[in-house]
C-alpha positions, 0 to 999 in steps of 0.5 A: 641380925641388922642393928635396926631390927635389933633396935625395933625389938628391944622397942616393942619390948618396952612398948608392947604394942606395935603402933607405938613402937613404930610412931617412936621409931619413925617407921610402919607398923608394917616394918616393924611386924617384918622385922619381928617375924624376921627375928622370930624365924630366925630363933626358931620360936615366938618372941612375943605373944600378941592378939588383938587387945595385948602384946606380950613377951614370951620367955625367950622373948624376955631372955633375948631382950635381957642379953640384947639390952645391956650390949645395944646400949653400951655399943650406943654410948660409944658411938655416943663418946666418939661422936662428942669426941669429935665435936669438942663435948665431954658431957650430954644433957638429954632433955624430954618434952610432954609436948611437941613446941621445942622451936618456943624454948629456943633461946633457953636451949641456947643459953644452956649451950653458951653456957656450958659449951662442953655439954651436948643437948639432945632433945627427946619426945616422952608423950602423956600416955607415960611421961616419966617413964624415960625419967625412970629408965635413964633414957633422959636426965630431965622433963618438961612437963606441966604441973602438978607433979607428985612422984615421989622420988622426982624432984621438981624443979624451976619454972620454965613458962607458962601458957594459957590452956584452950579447947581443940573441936572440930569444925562442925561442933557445936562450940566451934563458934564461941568467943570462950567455953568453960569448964561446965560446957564439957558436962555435955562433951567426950573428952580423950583418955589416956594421959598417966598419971590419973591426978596428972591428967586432971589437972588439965582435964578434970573428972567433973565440970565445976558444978559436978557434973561427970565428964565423960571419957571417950577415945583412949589416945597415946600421941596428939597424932591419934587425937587429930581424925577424931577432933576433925570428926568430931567424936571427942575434944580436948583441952590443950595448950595454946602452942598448939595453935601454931604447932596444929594449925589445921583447916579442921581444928578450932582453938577456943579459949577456955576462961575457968581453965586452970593455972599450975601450982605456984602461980601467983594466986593474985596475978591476974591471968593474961589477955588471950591474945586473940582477942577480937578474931573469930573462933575460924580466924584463930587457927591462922591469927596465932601469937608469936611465941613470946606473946604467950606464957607456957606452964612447964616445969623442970623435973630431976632425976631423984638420984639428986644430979643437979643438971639445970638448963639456965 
């Protein structure tokens, strides 16, 4: 059995659906569908029952995984010593993101480095649909992820940035041309479903516009990947952060600030949010007119393991 089909399966056994595995690994769900029959043919059973709404382990497919797992992560970490060992290092920091702008907190990751030059830091994506289940698994020491977060056995920790959060339609839609929506606009809109935890997610895309209207819930979506045909499409919008202008600039996505959106626990209650920073353009214009980085406030924070480790960043 190669070490890539390896790989694949003990992904899908932590997945448990095939899109997803092969998003998290960078290959087709078609590679990763050969390789399981591969590994399936060669056991001479099923490892995994699956139909067209769930994909689960079968008995043997839950043995296979509890002998695989154990020996592919310690084959890993020394391929992980080695390599350090040859760089200098004797420690890693590994760092997962809710979010795809890595290249805005660059000179915090360099900073980190200078500081400790011992330590190795990787970075890893965690995505919304499960955020802290690589926190949980130990596959990452610490998250960038917005607030608020109320787990109890994770610490949050120090304010990294903050950021003004903005609406993603498509070009057609009916507020693509608006200087600013609010919250009681998506009382006639289908927002994404998805994100985990549900009090997570609401902070950022409430259940209710501010007069109590409902929001609807339209399209269940795991990545920002599977949100881009159907904003462009126009069957749901969403509230993102305004990196994402930047990150996602697209001819079919319009970014329209949001002004009642919300601001993260522990801001300063009579700070006065900043000026969007794309003032004066129109809504078409901001998709290519995007701030520089630093003209933004981002609203992450740090969160450690609640084994009590005190690895921080800066």
């Amino acid at each position: 059995m190669e070490l890539r089909d390896i790989e694949i399966f003990l992904t899908l056994c932590e997945e448990l659906h095939f899109g997803r595995t092969a998003e998290r690994l960078h290959v087709t769900p078609a590679r990763v569908s050969q390789a399981i029959k591969k590994q399936e043919r060669r056991v001479g059973t099923a490892l995994f029952e699956r139909d067209n709404r769930r994909v689960a382990l079968t008995p043997i497919g839950q043995q296979l995984f509890d002998d695989l797992e154990p020996m592919y992560r310690g084959l890993l970490d020394g391929i992980e010593r080695a390599a350090l060992s040859a760089r200098g290092k004797s420690n890693v920091l590994c760092l997962g993101m809710v979010n795809e702008n890595p290249q805005d907190l660059c000179p915090l990751f360099d900073a980190f480095k200078s500081r400790n030059p011992e330590c190795d830091l990787q970075l890893r994506y965690a995505g919304f649909a499960d955020p802290f289940r690589l926190l949980r698994s130990g596959d990452i020491d610490l998250l960038i992820a917005w607030l608020s977060v109320r787990e109890s056995d994770l610490t949050v920790g120090r304010v990294v940035c903050t950021e003004q959060v903005v609406l993603v339609v498509g070009p057609d839609h009916r507020l693509a041309e608006r200087e600013s929506v609010s919250y009681e606009d998506f009382g006639d809109e289908s927002v994404f479903g998805g994100a985990r935890p549900d009090y997570w997610r609401n902070w950022l895309v409430p259940t209710h516009t501010p007069s109590g209207r409902p929001i609807r819930v339209g399209p269940i979506v795991t990545s920002s990947a599977e949100m881009i045909p159907l904003v462009s499409n126009g069957e749901a919008v969403s509230p993102c952060f305004a990196h994402s202008i930047r990150y996602h600039a697209r001819p079919d996505h319009i970014y329209v600030p949001i002004r009642d959106a919300p601001w993260p626990a522990g801001r300063s209650s009579g700070a006065p949010p900043p000026r969007p920073p794309w003032s004066g353009t129109s809504p078409r214009q901001r998709v290519t007119s995007a701030p520089s980085p630093f003209d933004l406030v981002r609203s992450y924070w740090w969160m450690i393991r609640w084994s009590g480790e005190s690895s921080q960043i800066c």
